[in-house]
VOMAR-934485 format. One line per 5 residues: number of its first residue (from 1); for each residue z, y, x of N, C-alpha, C. Coordinates in steps of 0.05 Angstrom, whole numbers, plus 5000, padded with zeros to 4 digits. Layout:
<recs>
NUM	Z Y X Z Y X Z Y X | ...
</recs>
This chain:
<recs>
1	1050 0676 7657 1063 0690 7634 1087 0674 7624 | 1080 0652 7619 1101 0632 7614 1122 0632 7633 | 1116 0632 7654 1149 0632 7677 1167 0647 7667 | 1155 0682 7658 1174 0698 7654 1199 0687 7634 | 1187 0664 7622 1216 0661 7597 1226 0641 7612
6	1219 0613 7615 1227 0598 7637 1237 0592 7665 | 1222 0623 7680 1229 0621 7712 1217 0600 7727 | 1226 0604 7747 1204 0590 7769 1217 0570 7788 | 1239 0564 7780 1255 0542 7794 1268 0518 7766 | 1276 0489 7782 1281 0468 7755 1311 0482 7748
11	1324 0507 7757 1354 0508 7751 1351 0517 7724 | 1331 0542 7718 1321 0558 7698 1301 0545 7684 | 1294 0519 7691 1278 0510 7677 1294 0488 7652 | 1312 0482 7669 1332 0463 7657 1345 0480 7637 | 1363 0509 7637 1373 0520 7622 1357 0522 7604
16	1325 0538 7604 1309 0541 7585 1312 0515 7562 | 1312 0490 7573 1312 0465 7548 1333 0473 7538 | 1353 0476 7551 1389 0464 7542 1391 0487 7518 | 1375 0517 7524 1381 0534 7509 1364 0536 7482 | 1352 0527 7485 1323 0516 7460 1341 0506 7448
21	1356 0479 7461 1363 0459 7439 1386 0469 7421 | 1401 0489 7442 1427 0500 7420 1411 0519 7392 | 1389 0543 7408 1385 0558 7382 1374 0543 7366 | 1349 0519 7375 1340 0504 7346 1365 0485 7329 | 1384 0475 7342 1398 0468 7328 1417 0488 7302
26	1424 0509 7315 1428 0531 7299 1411 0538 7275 | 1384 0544 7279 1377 0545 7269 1363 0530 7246 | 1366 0501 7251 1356 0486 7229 1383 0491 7215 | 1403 0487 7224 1429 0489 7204 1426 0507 7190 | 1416 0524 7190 1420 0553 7176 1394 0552 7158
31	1368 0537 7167 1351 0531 7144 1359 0510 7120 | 1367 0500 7133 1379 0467 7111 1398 0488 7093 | 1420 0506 7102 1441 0507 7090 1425 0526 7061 | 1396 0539 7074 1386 0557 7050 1369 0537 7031 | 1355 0518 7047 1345 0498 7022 1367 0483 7013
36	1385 0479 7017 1410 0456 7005 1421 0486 6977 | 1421 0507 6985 1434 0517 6968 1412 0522 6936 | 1394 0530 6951 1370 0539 6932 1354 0517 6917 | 1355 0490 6918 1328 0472 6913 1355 0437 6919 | 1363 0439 6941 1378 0415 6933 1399 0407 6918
41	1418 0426 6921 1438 0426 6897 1435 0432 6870 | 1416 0453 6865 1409 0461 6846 1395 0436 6839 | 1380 0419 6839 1377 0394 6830 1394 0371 6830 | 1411 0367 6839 1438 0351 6837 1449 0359 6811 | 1457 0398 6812 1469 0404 6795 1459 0394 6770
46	1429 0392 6762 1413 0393 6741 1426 0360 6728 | 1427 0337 6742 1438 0316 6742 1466 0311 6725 | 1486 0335 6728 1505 0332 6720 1503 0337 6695 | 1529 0312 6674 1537 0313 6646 1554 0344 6640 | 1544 0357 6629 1555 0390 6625 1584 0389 6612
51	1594 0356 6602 1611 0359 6581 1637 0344 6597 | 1629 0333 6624 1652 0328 6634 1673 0352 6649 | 1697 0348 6634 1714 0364 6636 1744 0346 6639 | 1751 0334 6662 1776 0331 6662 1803 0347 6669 | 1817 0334 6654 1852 0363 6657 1849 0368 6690
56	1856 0386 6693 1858 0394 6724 1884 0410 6728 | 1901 0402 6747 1923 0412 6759 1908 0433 6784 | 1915 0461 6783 1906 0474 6814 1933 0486 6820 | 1930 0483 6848 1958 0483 6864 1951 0505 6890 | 1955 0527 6878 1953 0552 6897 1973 0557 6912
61	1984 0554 6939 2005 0559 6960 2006 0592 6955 | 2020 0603 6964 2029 0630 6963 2043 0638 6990 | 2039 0667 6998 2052 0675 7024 2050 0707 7028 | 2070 0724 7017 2065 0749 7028 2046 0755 7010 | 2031 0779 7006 2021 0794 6988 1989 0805 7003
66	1972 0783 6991 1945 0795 7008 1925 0809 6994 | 1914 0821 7007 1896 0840 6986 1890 0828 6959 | 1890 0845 6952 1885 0839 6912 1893 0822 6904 | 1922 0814 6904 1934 0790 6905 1936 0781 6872 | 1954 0806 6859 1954 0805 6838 1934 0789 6817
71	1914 0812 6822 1878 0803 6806 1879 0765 6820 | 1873 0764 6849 1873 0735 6848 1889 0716 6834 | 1915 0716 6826 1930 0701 6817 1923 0701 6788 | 1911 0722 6782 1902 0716 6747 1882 0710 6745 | 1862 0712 6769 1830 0699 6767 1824 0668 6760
76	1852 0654 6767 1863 0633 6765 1869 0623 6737 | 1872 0643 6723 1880 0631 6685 1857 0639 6674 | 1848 0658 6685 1818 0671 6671 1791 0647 6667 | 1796 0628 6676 1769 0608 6678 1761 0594 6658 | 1734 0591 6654 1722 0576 6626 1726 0560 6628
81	1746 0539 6630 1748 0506 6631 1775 0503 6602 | 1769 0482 6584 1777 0468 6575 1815 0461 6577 | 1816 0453 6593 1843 0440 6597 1858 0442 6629 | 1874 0455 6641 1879 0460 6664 1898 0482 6665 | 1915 0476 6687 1949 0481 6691 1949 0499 6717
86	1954 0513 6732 1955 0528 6754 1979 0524 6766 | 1994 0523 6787 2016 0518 6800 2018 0531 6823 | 2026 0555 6815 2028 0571 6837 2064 0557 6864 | 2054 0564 6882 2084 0552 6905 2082 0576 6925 | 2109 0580 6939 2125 0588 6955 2134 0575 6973
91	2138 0582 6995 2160 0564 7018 2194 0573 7011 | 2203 0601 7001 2217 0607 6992 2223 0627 6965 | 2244 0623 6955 2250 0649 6933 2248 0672 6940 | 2254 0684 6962 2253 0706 6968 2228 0722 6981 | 2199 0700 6984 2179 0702 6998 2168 0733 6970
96	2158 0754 6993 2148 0777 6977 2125 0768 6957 | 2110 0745 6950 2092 0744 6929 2110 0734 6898 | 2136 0730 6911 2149 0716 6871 2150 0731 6862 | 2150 0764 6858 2158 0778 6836 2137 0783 6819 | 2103 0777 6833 2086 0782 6821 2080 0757 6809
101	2091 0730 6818 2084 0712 6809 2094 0706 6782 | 2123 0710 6782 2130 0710 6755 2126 0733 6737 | 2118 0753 6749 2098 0777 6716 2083 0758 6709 | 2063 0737 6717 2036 0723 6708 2057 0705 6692 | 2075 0686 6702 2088 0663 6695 2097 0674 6664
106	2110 0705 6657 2113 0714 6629 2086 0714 6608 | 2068 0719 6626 2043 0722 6604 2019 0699 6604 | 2028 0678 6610 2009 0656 6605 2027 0628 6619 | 2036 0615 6590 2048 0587 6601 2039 0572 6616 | 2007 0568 6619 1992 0553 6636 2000 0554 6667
111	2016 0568 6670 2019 0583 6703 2055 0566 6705 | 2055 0556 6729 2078 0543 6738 2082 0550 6765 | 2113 0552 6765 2117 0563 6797 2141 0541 6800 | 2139 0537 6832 2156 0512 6849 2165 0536 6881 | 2177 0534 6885 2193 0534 6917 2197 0516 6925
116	2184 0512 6957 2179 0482 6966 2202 0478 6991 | 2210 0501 7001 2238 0497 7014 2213 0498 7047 | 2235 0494 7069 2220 0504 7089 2210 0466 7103 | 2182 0473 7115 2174 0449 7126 2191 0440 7159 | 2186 0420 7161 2197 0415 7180 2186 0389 7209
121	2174 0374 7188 2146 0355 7197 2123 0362 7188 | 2103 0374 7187 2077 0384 7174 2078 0412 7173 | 2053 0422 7170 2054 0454 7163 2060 0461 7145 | 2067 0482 7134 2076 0492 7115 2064 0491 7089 | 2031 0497 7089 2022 0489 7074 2016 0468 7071
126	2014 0451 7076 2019 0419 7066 2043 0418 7053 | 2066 0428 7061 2092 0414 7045 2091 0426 7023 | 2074 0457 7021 2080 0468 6991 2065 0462 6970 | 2046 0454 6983 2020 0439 6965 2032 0408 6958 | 2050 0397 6967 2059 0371 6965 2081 0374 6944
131	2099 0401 6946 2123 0409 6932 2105 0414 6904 | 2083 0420 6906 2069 0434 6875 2064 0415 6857 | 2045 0396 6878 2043 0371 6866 2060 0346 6845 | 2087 0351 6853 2114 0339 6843 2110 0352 6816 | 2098 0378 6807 2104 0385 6789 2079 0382 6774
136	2066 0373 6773 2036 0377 6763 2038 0356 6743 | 2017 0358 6728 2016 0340 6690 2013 0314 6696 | 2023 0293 6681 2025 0266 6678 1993 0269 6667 | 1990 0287 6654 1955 0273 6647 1932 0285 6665 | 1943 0302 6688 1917 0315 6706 1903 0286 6719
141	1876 0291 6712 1866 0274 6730 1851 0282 6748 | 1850 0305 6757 1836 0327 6780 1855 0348 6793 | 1857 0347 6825 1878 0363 6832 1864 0382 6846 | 1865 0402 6849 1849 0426 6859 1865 0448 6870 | 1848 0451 6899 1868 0469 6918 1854 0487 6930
146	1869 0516 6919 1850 0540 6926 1886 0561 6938 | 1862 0570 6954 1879 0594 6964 1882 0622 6951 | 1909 0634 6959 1907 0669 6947 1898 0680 6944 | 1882 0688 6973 1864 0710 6972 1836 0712 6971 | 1830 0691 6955 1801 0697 6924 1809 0685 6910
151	1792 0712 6893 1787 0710 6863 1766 0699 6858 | 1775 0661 6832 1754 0651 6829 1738 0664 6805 | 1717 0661 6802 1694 0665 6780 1702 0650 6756 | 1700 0658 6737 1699 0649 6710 1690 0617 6714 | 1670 0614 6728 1664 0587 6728 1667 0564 6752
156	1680 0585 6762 1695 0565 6790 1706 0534 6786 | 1726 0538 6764 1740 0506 6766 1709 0490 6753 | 1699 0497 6730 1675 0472 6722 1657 0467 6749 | 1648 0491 6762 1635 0488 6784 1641 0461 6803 | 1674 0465 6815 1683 0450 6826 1691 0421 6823
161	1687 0423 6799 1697 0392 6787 1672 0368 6777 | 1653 0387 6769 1626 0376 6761 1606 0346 6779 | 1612 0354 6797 1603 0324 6823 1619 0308 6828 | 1647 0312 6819 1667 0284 6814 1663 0272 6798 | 1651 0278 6778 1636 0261 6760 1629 0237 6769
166	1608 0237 6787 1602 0218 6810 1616 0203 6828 | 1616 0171 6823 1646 0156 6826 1637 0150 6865 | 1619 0165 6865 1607 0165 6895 1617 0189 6910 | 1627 0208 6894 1638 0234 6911 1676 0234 6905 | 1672 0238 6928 1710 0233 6933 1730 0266 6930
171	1702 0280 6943 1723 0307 6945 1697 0329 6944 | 1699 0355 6928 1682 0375 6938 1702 0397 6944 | 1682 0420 6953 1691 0442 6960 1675 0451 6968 | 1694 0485 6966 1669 0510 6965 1676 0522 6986 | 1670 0549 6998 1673 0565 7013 1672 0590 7007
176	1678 0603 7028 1678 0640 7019 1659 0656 7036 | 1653 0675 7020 1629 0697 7038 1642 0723 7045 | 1640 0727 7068 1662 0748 7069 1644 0781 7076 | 1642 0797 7062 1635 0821 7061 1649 0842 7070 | 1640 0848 7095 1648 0870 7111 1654 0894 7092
181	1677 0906 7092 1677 0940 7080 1679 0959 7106 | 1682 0961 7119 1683 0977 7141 1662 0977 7165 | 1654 0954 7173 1629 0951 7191 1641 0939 7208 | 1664 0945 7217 1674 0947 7236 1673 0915 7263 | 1676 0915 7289 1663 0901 7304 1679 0878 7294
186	1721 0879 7290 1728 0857 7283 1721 0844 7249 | 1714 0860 7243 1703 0845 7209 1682 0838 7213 | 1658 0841 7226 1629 0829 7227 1641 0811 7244 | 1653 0810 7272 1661 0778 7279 1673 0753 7260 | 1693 0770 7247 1698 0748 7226 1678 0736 7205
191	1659 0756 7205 1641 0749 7183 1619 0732 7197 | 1619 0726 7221 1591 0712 7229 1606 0687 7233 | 1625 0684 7240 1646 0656 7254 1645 0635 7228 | 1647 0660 7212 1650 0642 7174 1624 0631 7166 | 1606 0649 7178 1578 0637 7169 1573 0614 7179
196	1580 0617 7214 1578 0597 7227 1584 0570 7216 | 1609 0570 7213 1618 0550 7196 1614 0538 7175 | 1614 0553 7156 1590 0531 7133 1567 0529 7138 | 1548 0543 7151 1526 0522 7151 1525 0505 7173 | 1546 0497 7183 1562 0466 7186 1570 0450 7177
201	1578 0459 7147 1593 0449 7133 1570 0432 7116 | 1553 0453 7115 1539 0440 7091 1516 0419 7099 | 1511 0433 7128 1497 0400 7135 1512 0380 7144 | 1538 0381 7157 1553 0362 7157 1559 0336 7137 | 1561 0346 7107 1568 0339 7090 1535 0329 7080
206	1521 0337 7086 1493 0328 7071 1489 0297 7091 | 1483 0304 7108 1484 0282 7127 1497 0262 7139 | 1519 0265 7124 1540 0233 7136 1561 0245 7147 | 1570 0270 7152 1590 0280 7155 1609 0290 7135 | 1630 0315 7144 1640 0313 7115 1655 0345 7130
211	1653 0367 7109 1666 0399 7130 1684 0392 7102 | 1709 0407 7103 1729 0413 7070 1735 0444 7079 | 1740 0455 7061 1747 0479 7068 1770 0493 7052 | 1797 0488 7057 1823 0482 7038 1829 0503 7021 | 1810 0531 7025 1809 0554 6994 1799 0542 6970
216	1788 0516 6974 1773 0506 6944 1769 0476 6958 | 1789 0458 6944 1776 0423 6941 1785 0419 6913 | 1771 0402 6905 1779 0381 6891 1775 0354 6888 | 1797 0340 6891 1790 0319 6882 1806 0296 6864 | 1797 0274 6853 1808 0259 6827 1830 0250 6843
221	1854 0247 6818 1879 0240 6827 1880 0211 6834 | 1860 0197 6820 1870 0169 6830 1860 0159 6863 | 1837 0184 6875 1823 0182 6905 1849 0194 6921 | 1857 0208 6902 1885 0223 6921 1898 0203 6925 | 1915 0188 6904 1934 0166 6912 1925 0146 6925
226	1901 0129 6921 1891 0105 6939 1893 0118 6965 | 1877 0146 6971 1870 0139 6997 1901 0154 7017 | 1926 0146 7000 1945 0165 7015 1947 0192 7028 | 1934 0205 7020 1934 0229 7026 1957 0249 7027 | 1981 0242 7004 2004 0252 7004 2022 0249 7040
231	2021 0223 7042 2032 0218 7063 2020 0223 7094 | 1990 0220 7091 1978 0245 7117 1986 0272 7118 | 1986 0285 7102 1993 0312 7097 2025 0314 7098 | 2041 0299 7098 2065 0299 7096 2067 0302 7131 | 2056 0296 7151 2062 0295 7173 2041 0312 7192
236	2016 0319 7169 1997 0333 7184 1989 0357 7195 | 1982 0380 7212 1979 0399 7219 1963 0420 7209 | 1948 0408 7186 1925 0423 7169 1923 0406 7142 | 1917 0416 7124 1906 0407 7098 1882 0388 7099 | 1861 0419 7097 1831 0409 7092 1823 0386 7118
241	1825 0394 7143 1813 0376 7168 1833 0348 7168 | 1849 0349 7158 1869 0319 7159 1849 0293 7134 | 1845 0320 7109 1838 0305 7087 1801 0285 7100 | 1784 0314 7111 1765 0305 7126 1759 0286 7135 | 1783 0283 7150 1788 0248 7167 1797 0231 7159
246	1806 0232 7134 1812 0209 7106 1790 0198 7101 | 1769 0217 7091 1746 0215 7075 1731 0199 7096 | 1723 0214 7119 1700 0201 7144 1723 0167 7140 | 1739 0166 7153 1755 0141 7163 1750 0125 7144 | 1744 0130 7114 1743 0109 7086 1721 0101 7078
251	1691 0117 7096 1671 0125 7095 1663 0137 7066 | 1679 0154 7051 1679 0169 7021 1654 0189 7021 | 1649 0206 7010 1630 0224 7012 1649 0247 7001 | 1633 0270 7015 1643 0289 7003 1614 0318 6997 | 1626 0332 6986 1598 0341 6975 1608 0374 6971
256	1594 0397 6985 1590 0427 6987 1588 0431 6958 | 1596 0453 6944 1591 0468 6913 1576 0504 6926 | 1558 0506 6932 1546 0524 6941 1558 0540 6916 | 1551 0533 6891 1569 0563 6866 1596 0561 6864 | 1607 0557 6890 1639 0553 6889 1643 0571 6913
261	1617 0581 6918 1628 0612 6949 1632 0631 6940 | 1660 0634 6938 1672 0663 6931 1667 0675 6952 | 1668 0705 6946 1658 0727 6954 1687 0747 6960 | 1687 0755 6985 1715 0772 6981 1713 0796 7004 | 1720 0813 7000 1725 0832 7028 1750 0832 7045
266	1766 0810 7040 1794 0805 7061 1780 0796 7079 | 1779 0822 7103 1771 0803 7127 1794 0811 7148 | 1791 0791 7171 1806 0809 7195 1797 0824 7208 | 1815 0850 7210 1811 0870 7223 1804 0876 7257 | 1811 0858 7270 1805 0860 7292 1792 0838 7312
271	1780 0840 7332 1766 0807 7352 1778 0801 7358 | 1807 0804 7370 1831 0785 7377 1837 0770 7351 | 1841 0780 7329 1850 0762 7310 1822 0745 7302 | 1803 0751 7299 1784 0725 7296 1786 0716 7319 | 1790 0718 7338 1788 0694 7367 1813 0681 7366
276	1837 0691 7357 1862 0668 7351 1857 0654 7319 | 1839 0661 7296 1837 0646 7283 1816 0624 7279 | 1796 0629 7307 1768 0606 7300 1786 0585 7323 | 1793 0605 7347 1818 0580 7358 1834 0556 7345 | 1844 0575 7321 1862 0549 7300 1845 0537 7292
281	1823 0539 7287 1800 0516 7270 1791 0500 7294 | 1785 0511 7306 1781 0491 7334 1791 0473 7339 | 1820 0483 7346 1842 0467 7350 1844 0446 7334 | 1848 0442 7302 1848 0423 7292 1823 0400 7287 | 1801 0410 7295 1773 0410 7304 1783 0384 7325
286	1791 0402 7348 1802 0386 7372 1826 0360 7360 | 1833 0375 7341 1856 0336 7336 1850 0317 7316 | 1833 0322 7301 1815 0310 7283 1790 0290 7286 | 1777 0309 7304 1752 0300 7305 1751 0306 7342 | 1756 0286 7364 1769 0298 7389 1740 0291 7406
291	1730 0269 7401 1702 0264 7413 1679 0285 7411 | 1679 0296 7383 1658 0312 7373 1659 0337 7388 | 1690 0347 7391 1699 0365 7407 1689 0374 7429 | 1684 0350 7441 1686 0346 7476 1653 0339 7474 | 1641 0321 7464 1614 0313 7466 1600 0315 7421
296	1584 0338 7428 1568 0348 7439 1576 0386 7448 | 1595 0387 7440 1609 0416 7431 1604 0426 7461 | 1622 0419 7483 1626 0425 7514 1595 0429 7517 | 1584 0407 7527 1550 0419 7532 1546 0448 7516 | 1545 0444 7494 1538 0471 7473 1548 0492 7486
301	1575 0500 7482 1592 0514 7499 1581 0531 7520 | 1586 0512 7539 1574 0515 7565 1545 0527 7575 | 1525 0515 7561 1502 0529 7553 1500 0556 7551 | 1513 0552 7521 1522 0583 7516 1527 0599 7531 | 1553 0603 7544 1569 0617 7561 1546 0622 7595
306	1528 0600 7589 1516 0604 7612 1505 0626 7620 | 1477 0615 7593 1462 0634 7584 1463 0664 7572 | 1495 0672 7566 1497 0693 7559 1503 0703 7590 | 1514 0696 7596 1525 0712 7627 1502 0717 7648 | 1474 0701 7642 1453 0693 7664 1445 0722 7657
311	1443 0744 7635 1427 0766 7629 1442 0781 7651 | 1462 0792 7650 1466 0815 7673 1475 0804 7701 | 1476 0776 7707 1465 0764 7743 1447 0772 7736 | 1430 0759 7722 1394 0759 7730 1386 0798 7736 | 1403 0813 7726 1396 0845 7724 1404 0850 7747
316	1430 0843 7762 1445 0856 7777 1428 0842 7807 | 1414 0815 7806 1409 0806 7826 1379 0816 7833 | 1366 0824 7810 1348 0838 7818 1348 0866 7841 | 1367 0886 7832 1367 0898 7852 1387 0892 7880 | 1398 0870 7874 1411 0869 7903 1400 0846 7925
321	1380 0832 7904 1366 0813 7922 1334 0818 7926 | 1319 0803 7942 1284 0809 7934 1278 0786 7907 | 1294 0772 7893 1283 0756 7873 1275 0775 7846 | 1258 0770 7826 1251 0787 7811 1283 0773 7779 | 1280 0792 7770 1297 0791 7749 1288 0757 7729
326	1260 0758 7734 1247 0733 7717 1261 0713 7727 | 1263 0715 7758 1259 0686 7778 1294 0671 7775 | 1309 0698 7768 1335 0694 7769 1348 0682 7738 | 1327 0672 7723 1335 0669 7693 1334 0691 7683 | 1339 0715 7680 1334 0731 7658 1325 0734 7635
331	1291 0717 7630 1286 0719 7616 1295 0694 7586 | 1299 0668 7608 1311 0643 7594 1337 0668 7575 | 1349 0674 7594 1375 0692 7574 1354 0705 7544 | 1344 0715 7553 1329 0737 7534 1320 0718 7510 | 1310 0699 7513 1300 0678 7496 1324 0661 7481
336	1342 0656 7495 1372 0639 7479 1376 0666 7460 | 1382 0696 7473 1397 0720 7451 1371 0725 7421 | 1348 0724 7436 1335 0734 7411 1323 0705 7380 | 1333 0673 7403 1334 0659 7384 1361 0660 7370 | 1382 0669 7372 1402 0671 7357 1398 0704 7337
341	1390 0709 7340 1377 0732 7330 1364 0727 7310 | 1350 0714 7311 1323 0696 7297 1339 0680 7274 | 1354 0672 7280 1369 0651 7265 1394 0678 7252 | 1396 0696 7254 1421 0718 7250 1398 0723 7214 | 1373 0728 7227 1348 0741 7201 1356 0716 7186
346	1371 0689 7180 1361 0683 7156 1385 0687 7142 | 1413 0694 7150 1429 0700 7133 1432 0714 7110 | 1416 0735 7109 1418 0749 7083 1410 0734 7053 | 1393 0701 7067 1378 0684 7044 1397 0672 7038 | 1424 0670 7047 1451 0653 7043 1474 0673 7025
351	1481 0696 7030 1491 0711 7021 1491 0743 7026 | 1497 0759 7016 1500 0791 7024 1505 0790 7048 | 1498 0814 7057 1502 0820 7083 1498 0858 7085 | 1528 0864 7087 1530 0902 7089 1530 0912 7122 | 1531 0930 7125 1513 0928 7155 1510 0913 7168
356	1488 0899 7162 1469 0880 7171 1459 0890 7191 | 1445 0911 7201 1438 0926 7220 1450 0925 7241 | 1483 0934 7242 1505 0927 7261 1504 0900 7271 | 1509 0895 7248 1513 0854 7255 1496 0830 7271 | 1470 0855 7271 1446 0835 7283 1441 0845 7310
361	1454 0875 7320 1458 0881 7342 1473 0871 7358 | 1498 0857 7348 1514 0851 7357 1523 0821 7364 | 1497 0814 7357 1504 0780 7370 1508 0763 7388 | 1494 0779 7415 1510 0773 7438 1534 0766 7431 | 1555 0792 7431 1578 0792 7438 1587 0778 7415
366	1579 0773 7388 1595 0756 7369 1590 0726 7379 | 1569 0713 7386 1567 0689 7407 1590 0688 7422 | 1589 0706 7437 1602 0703 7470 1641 0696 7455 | 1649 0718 7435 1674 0714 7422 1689 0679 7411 | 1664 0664 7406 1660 0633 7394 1672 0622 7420
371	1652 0627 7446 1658 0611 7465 1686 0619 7477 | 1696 0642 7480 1729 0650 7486 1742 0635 7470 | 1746 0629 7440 1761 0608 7430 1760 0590 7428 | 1733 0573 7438 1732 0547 7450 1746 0541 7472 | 1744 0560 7490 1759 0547 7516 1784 0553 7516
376	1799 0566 7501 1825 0570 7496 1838 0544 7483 | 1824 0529 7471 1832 0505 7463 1840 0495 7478 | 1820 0492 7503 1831 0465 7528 1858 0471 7543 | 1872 0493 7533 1892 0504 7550 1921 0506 7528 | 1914 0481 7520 1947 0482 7497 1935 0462 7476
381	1958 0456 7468 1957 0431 7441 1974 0445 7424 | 1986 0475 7425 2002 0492 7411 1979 0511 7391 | 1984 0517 7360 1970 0529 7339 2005 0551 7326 | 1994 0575 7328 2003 0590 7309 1995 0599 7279 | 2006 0594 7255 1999 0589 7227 2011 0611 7222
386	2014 0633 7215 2027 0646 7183 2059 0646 7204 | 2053 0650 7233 2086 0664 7236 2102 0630 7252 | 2089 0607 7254 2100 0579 7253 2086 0572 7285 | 2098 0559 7301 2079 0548 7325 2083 0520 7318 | 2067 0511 7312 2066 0482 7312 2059 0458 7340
391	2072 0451 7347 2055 0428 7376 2049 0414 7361 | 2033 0403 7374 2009 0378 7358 2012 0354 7378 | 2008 0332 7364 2002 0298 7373 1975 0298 7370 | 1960 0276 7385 1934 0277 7397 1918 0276 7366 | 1935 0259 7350 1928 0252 7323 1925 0275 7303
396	1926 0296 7308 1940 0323 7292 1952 0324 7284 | 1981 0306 7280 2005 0303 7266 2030 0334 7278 | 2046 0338 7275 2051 0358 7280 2083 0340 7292 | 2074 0349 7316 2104 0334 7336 2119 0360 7334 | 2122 0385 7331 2149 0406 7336 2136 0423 7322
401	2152 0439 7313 2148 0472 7298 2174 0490 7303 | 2162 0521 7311 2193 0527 7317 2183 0549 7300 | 2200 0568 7284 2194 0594 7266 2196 0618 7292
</recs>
């Protein structure tokens, strides 16, 4: 009985381990990420002084006009905190989000706008987040960096700032849950890639690692200046993954805000565009962190890609050979898809999930989409941003950009 999942040779016997080890690893991530949210933080949180509130500078980059752009830019003044400045930036004057930026800039002083001029060593967002910064309060002692397209919660900035408290946490950040409105195959890809990712993030960061995720950090101005961060970013190819390798390299901590996951329906519309955007995360994945990349990732990978492909050989060789479908792996396949399956059932304990039904049919092929943008990595040190190709140095520094 047992062969049938295993097979009857060491080739299929061997995949059977290799494929265990990927879904259990998946899947503890995805348990930790529901007890870390429910029971571990929520006791950290309990820890925190409710009354620390330092001034906070947030430095929102701007680009073009993304869904509910408006509402986000004011979700931004809307927050129950105390003392705190917003700084909205541009790469240029003429970029289509200034006209809405300055309606906000008339109705609440707290809101500051900068034009950062065009980059030329670093990405773009780095230089505008660097250009914002120039402008930010002599008395902020918290700099906080969230993106356009979410809208934070009334209690987003205390959320975010509350574990800096702790002269042991260098940087937090939150993430986003992204809610399919359409069903559609490219929005549930985007929506599982994202899941994927934080609950990486969040055991990463629990365990001696460290995920940032550049819609929401914060951290104290004086961690910003010691650990030069201006000047990484001045030359770097990403924000959040440059800062990452500050933090790991200084051995800092950094620490997940599980009530800092905004919630939004901007997703991408189609599988090519999530397979060119988990590519860019990769990629910088690949210049950041280049070992991790390559060992344990490649095995993973590879596994993967194996075991997804072994289901229709193992079908097809049945009728064209006398081996039985079992003998050919088949069923090892059957056991890697329905443990990712398995691990698909605990997401709804992490956040919403709108056809869910769809999404859990569809995991094969949302798998199989992960491994296409993995191996597209190994075939270029080139990242397209927001319209920008950047070439990259092994370091992630950004050796060329052409518009």
């Amino acid at each position: 009985m047992l062969n049938w999942f295993y097979g009857t040779n060491i080739y299929t016997q061997v995949m059977f381990c290799l494929g265990m080890a990927v879904v259990t690893g998946d899947f503890l991530a995805s348990v930790f990420t529901i007890v870390y949210q429910k029971s571990i933080y929520k006791s950290r949180r309990k820890r925190c002084d409710e009354t620390y509130a330092p001034k906070c500078s947030i430095v929102v980059p701007c680009k073009g006009i993304p869904k509910n752009f408006g509402n986000n830019l004011r979700g931004f003044l809307a927050l129950d905190y105390p003392d705190f400045e917003v700084i909205y930036v541009t790469e240029s004057g003429s970029d289509a989000a200034v006209p809405e930026i300055k309606k906000i800039l008339s109705e609440d002083n707290r809101a500051k706008f900068t034009v950062a001029g065009l980059a030329t060593e670093c990405a773009q967002k780095n230089h505008n987040m660097l250009a914002a910064l120039r402008e930010a309060s002599d008395r902020s002692e918290v700099f906080v960096f969230a993106d356009s397209d979410i809208k934070p919660a009334p209690y987003w900035l205390k959320e975010i700032v509350l574990p800096l408290q702790d002269k042991k946490v260098t940087v937090t950040t939150g993430f986003r849950w992204l809610l399919s409105s359409t069903g559609s195959i490219g929005e549930l890809c985007h929506s599982y890639v994202n899941i994927f990712i934080y609950t990486c993030f969040c055991t990463a960061c629990y365990f001696g690692g460290v995920g940032l995720w550049g819609g929401t950090m914060a951290i104290r101005r004086k961690d910003f200046e010691e650990l030069g961060v201006a000047k990484k970013w001045s030359r770097a190819a990403v924000d959040d993954m440059s800062l990452s390798a500050i933090v790991l390299k200084n051995r800092r901590k950094a620490v997940v805000v599980p009530t800092c996951l905004t919630v939004t329906d901007d997703l991408l519309p189609t599988v090519g565009a999530t397979v060119s955007w988990f590519e860019r995360q990769i990629m910088y994945f690949k210049s950041y962190q280049t070992i991790l990349w390559v060992i344990p990732t490649l095995p993973i990978v590879l596994t993967a890609v194996a075991l997804l492909c072994l289901l229709p050989f193992a079908a097809a060789g049945h009728f064209l050979t006398d081996y039985s479908f079992w003998d050919l792996g088949g069923g090892v396949s059957i056991v890697f898809i329905l443990g990712h399956t398995l691990t698909a059932f605990l997401y709804p304990a992490i956040g919403k999930m709108p056809y869910y039904g769809r999404f859990l049919l569809l995991q094969p092929f949302l798998r199989f989409t992960q491994v296409v943008s993995y191996f597209r990595t190994w075939c270029t040190r080139t990242i397209t941003w927001a319209g920008i190709k950047y070439r990259l140095a092994f370091n992630g520094d950004v050796k060329s950009l052409r518009r």
